[in-house]
N, C-alpha and C positions, 0 to 999 in steps of 0.2 A: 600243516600248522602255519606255514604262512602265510597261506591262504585267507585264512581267518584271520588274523595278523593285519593284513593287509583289507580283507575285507570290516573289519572293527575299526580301523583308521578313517578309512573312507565315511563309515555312519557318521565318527566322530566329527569329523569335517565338516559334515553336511545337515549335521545336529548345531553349530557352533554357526554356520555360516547362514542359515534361514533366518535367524530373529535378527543377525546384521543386515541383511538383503531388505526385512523388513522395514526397519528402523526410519521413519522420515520426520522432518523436522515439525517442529511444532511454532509454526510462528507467532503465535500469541508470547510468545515466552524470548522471540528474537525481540520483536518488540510488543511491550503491553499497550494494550488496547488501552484508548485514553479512560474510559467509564473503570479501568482497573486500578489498585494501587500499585506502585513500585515494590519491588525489596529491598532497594537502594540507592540511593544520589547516581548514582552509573548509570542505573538502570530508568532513573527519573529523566537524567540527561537523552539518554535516547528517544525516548518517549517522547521530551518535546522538541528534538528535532524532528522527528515524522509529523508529529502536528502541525509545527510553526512551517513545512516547508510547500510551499506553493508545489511546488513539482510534484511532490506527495499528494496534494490533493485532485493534480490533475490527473495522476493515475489512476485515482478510487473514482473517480466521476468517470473518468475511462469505460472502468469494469461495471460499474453500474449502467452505464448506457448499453455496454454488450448484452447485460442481464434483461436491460427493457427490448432490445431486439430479439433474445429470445424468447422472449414471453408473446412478443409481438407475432417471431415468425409460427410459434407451436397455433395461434388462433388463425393466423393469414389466410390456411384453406376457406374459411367458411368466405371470404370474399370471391373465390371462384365457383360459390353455387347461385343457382338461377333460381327462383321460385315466378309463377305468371298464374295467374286466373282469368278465366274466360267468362264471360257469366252470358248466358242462353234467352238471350230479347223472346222467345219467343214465349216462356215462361212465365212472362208479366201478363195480367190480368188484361184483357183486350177486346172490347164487344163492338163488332159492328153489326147496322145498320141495313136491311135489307127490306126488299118490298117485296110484299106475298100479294099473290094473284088476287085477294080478294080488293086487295087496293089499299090494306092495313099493312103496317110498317110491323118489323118485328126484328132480335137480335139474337145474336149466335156467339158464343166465346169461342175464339180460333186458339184458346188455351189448352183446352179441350184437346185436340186434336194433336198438340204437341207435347202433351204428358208423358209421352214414353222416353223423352231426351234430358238429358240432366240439367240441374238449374244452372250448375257452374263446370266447369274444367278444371282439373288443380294439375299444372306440370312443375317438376324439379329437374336440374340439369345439373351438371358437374363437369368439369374439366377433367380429361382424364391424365392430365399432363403433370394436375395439380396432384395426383397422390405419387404418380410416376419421381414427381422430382422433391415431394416432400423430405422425403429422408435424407439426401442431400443437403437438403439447405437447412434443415436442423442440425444435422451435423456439423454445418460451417460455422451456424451460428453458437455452436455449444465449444467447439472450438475456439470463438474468437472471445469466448467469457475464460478458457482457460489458459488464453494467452495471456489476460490483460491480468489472471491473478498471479500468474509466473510472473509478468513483470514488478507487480506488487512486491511477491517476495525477493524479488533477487533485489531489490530497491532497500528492502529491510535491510536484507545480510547487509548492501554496503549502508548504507544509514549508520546501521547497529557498529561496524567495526571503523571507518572514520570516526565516529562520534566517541569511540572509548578509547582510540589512539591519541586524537587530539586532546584528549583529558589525561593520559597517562604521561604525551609532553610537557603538558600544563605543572602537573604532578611534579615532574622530574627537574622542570624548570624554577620551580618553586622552593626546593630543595638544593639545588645549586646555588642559588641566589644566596640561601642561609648560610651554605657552608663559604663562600667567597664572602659574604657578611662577615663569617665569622673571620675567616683570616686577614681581613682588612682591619677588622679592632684590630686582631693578634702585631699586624705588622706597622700599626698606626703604635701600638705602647713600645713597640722594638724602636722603633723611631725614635719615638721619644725620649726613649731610656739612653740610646745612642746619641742622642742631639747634647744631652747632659754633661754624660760624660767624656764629648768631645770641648765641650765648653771649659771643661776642667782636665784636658790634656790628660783622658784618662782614656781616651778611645782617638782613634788614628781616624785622620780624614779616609781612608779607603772603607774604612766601619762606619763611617757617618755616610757617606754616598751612597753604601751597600743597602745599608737599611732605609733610606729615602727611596731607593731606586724600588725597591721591594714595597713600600706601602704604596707609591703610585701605581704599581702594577696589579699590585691588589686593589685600589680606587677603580684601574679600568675595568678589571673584570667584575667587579660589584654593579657597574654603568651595563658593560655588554648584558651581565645573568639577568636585570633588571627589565632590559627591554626586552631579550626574548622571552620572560616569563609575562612581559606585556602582548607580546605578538603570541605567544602560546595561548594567551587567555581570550584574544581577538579570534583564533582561531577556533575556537570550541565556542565562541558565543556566533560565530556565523553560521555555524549548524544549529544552535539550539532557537536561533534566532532573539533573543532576549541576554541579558548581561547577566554571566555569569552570578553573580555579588546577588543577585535580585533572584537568580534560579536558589542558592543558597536560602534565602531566604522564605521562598515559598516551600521548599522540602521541610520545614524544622514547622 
């Protein structure tokens, strides 16, 4: 019994773990192919950083030039064959000139004579080195198109996660901003209301200081969230290459 026990665990295992082992990424879907639509502003962002980035484009020239070497090397053999023709002078129409006893001249075709030889020679030759190392250098060359799309992809993945990190700082910093916004009014009417009713000895100089001291500190943090949500926004526009404000606008 637990034999089967254990042997049924084991299929289940092995049931569960073949279509994971299968599973490879799909990089159209890391990043969309430019001729594709997005799903999303996320997804639009990534897009146009792999477009807009030079480096990106030196990789895909990369893989394309592997792709024209191997196209190159699969034909390369026919350059190590020899074709030559011979062609047989002696085969060309040819009459001389002889004198016969009577003292009259007369001619003879020496063509005649050489009929049994062919008119031409045809040879081919081959390198025998060339099929010896063919598969070899196809192989290197098929190799070096599947380096150049691995580096592609792995270019993606970081593309694709830079690009949605520096959007979700953006995001986060945008959102900070508001809420420090908001407690800066909150602590600018606390002031206020404090400044009053110290005017009318209705609030203690330590409640009047308290609450100044408290809106300036809310003024800085409103200044600091301000600029990092400046530098957060410079940050996602240096990948996408274009300003943000403008990428918004081409999505809509």
């Amino acid at each position: 019994m637990n034999y089967l026990q254990n042997s049924l665990l084991i299929f289940l295992i092995f049931c569960i773990s073949v279509p994971c082992l299968s599973q490879r990424v799909d990089f159209d879907k890391v990043v969309t192919p430019s001729e594709m639509g997005t799903r999303n502003f996320k997804e639009y962002l990534v897009q146009l950083a792999w477009i807009n980035s030079p480096e990106n484009g030196v990789l895909e020239e990369t893989q394309t030039l592997r792709e024209f070497e191997l196209k190159s090397e699969k034909k390369d053999w026919t350059n190590d064959v020899r074709f030559s023709v011979n062609l047989n002078e002696n085969n060309f129409q040819r009459q001389d000139t002889i004198l016969l006893g009577s003292g009259t001249t007369g001619a003879i075709n020496n063509a005649a004579s050489s009929s049994l030889f062919p008119i031409f020679n045809f040879n081919a030759s081959v390198s025998l080195g060339t099929f010896v190392n063919r598969k070899n250098k196809l192989g290197i060359a098929e190799q070096r198109v599947k380096i150049a799309e691995s580096n592609i992809n792995q270019k993606k993945l970081n593309v694709r996660f830079e690009v949605l990190k520096r959007y979700e700082e953006y995001q986060m910093q945008e959102e900070t901003l508001k809420a420090v916004t908001q407690a800066e009014q909150s602590a600018y009417q606390a002031s206020i209301l404090i400044t009053d009713l110290f005017k009318a000895d209705k609030a203690s100089f330590e409640d009047y200081n308290a609450a100044n001291t408290t809106y300036h500190t809310a003024v800085e943090k409103r200044i600091k969230a301000s600029t990092d949500l400046a530098i957060a926004k410079l940050a996602v526009e240096e990948m996408i290459g274009i300003q943000l404000d403008e990428a918004q606008r081409m999505r809509k």
